[in-house]
PLY file of the C-alpha trace (Angstrom):
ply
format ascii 1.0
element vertex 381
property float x
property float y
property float z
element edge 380
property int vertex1
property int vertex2
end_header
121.26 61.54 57.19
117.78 60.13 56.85
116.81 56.19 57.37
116.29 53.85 54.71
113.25 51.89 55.08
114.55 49.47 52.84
117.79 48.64 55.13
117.19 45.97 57.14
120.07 45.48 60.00
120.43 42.46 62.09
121.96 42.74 65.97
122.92 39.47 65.51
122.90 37.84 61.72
122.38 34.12 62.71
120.38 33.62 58.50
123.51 34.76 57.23
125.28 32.52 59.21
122.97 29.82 58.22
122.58 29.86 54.90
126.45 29.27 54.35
126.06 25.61 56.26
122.32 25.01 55.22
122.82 21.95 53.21
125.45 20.34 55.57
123.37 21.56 59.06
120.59 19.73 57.42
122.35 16.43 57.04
123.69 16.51 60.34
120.18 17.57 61.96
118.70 14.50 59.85
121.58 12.18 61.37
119.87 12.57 65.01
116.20 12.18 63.16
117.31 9.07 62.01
118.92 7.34 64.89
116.60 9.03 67.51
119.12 9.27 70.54
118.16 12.54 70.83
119.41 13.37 74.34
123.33 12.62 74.96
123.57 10.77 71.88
126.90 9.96 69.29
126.78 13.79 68.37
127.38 14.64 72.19
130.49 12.83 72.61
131.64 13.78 69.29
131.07 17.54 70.19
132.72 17.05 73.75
136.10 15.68 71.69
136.09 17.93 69.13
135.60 21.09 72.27
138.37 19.50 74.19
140.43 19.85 71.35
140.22 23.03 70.22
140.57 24.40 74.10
143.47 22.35 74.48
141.68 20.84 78.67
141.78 16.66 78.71
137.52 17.05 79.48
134.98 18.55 78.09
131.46 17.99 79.74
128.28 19.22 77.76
125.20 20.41 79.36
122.00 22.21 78.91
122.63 26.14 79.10
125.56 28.33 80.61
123.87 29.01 84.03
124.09 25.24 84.15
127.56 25.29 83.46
128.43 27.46 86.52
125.86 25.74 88.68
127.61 22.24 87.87
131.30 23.50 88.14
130.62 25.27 91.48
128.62 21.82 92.71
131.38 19.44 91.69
133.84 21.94 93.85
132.11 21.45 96.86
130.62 25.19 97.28
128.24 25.23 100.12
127.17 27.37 102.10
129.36 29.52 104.58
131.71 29.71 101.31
132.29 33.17 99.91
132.93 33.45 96.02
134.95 36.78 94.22
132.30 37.75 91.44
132.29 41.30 89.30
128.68 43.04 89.64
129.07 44.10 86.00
128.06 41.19 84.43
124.66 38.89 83.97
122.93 38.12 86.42
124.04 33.93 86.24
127.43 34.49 87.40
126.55 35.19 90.72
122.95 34.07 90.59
124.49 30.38 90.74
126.72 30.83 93.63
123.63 32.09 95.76
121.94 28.99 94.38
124.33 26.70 95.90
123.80 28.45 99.19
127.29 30.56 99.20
127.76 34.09 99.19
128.42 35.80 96.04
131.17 39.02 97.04
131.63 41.67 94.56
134.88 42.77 93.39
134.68 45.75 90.85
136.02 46.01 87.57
139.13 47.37 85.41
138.03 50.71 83.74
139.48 49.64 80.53
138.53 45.97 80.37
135.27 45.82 81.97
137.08 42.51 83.68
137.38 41.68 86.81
140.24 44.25 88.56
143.41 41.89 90.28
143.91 44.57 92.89
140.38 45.08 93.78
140.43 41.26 93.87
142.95 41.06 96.77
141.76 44.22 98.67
137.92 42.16 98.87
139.80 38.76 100.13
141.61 40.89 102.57
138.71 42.49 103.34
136.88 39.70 103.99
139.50 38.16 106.26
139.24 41.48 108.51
135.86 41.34 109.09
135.55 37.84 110.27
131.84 37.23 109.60
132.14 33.38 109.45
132.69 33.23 105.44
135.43 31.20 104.47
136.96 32.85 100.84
136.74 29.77 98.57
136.88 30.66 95.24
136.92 33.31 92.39
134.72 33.52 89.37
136.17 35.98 87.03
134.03 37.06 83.73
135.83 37.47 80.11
133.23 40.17 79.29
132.26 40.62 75.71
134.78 38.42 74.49
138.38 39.37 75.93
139.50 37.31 78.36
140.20 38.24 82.52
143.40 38.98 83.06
143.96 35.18 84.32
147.87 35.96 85.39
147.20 38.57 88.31
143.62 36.67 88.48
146.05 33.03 89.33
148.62 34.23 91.51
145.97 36.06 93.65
143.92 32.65 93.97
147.09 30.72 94.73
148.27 33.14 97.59
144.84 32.65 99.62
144.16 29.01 98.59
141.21 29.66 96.19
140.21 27.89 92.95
139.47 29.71 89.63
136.19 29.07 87.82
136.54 30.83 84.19
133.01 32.56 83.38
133.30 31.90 79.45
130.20 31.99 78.26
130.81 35.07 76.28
134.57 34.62 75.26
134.99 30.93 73.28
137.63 30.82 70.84
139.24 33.94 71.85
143.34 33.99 72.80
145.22 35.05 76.06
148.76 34.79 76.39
148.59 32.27 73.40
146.07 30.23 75.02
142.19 29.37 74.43
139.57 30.29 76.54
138.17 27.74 78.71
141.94 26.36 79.36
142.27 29.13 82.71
141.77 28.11 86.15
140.62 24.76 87.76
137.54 24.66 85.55
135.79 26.51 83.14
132.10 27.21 81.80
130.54 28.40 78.49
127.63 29.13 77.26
126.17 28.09 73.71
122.70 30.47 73.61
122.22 30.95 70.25
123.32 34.55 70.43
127.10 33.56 71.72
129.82 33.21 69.45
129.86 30.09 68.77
125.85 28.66 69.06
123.60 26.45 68.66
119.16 26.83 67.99
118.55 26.67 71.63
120.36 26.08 74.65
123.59 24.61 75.41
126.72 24.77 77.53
129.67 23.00 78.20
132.78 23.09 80.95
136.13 22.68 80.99
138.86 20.78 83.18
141.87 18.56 83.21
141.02 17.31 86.46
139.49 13.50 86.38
137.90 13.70 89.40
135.74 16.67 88.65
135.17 15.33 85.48
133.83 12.05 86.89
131.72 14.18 89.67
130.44 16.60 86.42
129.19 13.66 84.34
126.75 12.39 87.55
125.56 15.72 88.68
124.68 16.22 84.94
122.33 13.51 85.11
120.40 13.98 88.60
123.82 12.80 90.51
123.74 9.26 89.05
126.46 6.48 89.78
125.96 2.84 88.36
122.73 3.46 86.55
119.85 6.20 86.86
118.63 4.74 89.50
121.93 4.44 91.93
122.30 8.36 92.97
125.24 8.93 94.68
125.02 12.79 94.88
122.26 15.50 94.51
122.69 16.57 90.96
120.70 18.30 88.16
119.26 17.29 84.96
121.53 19.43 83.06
121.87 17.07 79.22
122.73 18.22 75.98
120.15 17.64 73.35
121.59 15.67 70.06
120.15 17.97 67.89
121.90 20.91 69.84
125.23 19.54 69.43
124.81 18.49 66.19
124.22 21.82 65.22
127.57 23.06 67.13
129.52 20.78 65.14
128.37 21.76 62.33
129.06 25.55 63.04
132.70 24.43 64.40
133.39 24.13 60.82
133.60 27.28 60.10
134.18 29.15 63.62
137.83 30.21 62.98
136.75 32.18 59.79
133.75 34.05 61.74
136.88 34.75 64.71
138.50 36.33 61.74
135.49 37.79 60.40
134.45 39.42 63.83
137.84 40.84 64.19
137.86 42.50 61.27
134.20 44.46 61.72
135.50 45.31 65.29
138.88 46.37 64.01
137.12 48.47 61.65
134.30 50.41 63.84
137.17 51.22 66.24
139.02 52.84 63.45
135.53 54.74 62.18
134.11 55.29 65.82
137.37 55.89 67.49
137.20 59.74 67.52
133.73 59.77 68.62
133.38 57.69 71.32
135.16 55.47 73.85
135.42 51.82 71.79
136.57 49.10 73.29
140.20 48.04 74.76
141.42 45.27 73.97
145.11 43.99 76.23
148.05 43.18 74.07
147.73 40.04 76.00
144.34 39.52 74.54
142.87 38.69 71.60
138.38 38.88 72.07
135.65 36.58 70.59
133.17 39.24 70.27
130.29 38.38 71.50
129.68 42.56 71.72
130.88 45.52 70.35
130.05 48.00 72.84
130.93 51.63 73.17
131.11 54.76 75.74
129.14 57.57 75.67
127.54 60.34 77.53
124.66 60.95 75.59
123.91 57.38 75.37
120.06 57.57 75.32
120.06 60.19 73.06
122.00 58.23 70.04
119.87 54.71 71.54
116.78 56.95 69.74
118.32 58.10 67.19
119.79 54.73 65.90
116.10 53.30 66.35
114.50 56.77 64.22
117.22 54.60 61.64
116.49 51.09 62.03
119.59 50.57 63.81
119.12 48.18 66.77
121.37 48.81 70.29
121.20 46.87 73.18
122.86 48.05 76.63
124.83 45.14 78.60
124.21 45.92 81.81
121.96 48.99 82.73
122.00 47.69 86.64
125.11 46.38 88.10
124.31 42.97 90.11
124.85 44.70 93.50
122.20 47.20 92.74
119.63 44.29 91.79
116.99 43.88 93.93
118.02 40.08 93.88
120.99 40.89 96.09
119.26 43.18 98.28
120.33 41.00 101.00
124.02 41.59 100.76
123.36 45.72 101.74
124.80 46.97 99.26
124.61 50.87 98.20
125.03 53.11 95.22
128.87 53.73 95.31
130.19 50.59 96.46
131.35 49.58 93.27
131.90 52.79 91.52
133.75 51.51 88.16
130.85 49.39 87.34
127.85 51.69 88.28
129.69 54.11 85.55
130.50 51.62 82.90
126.65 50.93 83.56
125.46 54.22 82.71
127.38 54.83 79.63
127.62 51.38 77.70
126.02 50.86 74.55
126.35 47.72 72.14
126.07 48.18 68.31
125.56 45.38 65.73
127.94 42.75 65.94
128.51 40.15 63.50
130.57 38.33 61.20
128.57 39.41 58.40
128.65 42.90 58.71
128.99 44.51 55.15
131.37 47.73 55.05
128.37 49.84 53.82
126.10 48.84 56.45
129.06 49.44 59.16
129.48 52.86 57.65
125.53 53.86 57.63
125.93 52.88 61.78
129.00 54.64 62.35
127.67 57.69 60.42
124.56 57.65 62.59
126.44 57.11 65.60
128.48 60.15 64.70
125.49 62.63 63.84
123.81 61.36 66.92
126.30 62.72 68.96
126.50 66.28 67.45
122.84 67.13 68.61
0 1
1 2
2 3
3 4
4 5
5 6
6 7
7 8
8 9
9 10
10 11
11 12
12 13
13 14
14 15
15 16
16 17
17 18
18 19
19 20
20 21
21 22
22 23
23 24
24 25
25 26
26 27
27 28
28 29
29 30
30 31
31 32
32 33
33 34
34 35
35 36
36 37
37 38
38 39
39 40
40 41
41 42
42 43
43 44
44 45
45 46
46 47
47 48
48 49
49 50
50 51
51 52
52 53
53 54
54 55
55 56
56 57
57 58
58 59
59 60
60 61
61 62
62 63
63 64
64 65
65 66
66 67
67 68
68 69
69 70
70 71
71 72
72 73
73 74
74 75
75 76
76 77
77 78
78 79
79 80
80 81
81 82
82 83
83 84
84 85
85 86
86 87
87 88
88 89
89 90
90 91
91 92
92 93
93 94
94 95
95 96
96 97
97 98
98 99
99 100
100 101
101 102
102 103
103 104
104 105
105 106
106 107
107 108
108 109
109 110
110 111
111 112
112 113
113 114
114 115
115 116
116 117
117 118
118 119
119 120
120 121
121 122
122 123
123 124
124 125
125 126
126 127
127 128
128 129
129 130
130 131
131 132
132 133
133 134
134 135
135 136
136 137
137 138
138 139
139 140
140 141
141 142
142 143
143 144
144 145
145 146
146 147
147 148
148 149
149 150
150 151
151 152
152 153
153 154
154 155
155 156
156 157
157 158
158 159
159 160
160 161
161 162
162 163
163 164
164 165
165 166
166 167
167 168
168 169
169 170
170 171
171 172
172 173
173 174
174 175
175 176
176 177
177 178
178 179
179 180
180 181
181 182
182 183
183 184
184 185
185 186
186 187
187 188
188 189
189 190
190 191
191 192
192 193
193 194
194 195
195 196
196 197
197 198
198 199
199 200
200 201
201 202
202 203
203 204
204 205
205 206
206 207
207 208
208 209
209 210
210 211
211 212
212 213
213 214
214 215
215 216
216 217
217 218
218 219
219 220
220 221
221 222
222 223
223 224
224 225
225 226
226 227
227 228
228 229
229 230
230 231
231 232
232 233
233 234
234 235
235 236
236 237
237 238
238 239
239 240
240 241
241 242
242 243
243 244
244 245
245 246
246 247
247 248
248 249
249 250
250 251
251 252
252 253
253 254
254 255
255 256
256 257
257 258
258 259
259 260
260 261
261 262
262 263
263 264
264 265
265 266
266 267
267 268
268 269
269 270
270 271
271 272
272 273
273 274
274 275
275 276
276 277
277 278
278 279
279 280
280 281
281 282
282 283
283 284
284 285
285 286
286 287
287 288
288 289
289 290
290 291
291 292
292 293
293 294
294 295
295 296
296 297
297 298
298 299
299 300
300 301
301 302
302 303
303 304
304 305
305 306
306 307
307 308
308 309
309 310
310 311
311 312
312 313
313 314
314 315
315 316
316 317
317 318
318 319
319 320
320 321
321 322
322 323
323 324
324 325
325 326
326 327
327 328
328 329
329 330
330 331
331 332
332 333
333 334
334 335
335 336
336 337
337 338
338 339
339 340
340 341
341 342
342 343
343 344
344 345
345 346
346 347
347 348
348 349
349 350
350 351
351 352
352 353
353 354
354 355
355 356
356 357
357 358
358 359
359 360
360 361
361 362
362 363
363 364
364 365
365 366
366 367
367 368
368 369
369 370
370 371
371 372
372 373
373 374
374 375
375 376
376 377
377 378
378 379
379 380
């Protein structure tokens, strides 16, 4: 197989995407030009309605980005520090990045070979853990990851946190509108945060976020630390918060794309249903539970000779990304917590052999079968 210089392939399509809403993204964009309440305006509490909805939580609470999302969620919970909170070190850096932001101590649990999720029995062997060691960290809460799109396994992950008194914050941010046990995303645990980057499933032109509860008290505490811990007015500031708004325009664009979310679910299914059935004697492609249904956000495969088909995609035009070369306990970042190559050996070798293709709901067959072809021939040499 050669390349074709004329092939151009997207990572992420977001012009295809585009195109199909054009006319109607443009009204709605010129809505918020025309009113000009252009942070937390109508659109906002529209979006925040029309999120709660499709989740199936009472409240939905926009903000600026994903990280923001955690940061709030974990703030309006009370995490301080002294607090220790269950995170997977094969994941972005934000999950636990926030958690060391509110002063707490992120502890890593490692993942399920199969899933990439967070493992339930590694879970409770950490807590335990913990407990033995009696360093002065009180276990407080759990912050499990629905990696690439498929969701934690949030039955284990529940009855764990409700044997040692611990709450469940649901890292979304790469999993919205994806199914477990019948049930949306965002709908597990006490809480729950997503992330709307425009490379996300469902995304807007910048950055944006939202989170997820039934609880009217952390709802209440979520909409003042959103805007720099405000009570009566801006000026009464009854907590330390953030400035952590939506932007009109932002959610204006979400709604927009809401419209026709549940046909790019269907859409992304497909393209992964069919690389696993072109890839699948090849390489290892991904696993997804019976339990499970997965949003997407990657398509990412096993291999051995990963860097050698990474350069021969590229010889082709094909774009790869890897999601995550360096598990979180190896980043210097976390240096502090002492921990060493082989503490978490399920991520450190998910690490070294992940690879992400192009992902998409727009991906053509022909275009799937020129990657899976080059894939292949990659990995006879």
């Amino acid at each position: 197989m050669v390349s074709d210089p004329d092939r151009r392939i997207n990572f992420i399509d977001l012009k295809a995407q585009q195109s199909r809403i054009r006319k109607s993204l443009d009204a709605r964009i010129a809505t918020v030009l025309n009113h000009g309440s252009y942070i937390l305006g109508p659109e906002v509490k529209e979006l925040e309605q029309a999120l709660s909805r499709y989740v199936g939580t009472k409240h939905c609470v926009s903000c600026g980005n994903g990280t923001d999302a955690l940061l709030m969620s974990l703030m309006a919970l009370d995490v301080r520090p002294g607090d220790a909170i269950f995170v997977p070190p094969f994941t972005f850096v934000a999950t636990a990045e926030v958690v060391a932001l509110t002063g707490a101590t992120p502890v890593f649990v490692d993942i399920d070979e199969k899933t990439f999720n967070i493992s339930p029995g590694s879970l409770e062997k950490a807590i335990e853990g913990l407990r033995k060691k009696n360093n002065g960290l009180r276990a407080k809460g759990i912050i499990p990851v629905d990696l690439f799109g498929q969701p934690a396994d949030y039955d284990a992950i529940t009855a764990v946190a409700k044997r040692y008194d611990l709450f469940v914050l649901e890292d979304a941010a790469q999993s919205f509108g994806a199914l477990y046990n019948g049930g949306r995303t965002c709908s597990f645990g006490d809480i729950a945060a997503t992330s709307f980057f425009p490379a996300k499933p469902l995304g807007c032109y910048g950055d944006g976020g939202a989170i997820f509860t039934n609880d009217d008290d952390v709802d209440e505490k979520l909409r003042s630390i959103r805007v720099h811990g405000q009570g009566t007015d801006k000026y009464d500031n009854v907590r330390i918060g953030i400035n952590g708004r939506l932007d009109s325009i932002q959610a204006a664009v979400l709604l927009e794309k809401m419209t026709i979310f549940d046909d790019e679910l269907d859409l992304r299914n497909k393209v992964a249903r069919r690389y696993s059935q072109l890839l699948g004697q090849s390489v290892v492609t991904p696993y997804v539970s019976p339990a499970c249904s997965s949003s997407w956000a990657q398509y990412s495969i096993l291999t051995e000779k990963r860097e050698s088909v990474i350069s021969k995609l590229k010889a082709r035009n094909i774009p790869t990304a890897i999601y995550y070369p360096k598990p979180l306990h190896m980043q210097d970042a976390f240096s502090y917590l002492r921990h060493k190559r082989g503490d978490f050996p399920v991520s450190e070798r998910i690490a070294e052999k992940i690879l992400s293709i192009p992902m998409h709901p727009y991906l053509d067959n022909a275009t799937q079968d020129f990657i899976a072809d080059a894939v292949k021939e990659a990995l006879k040499n």
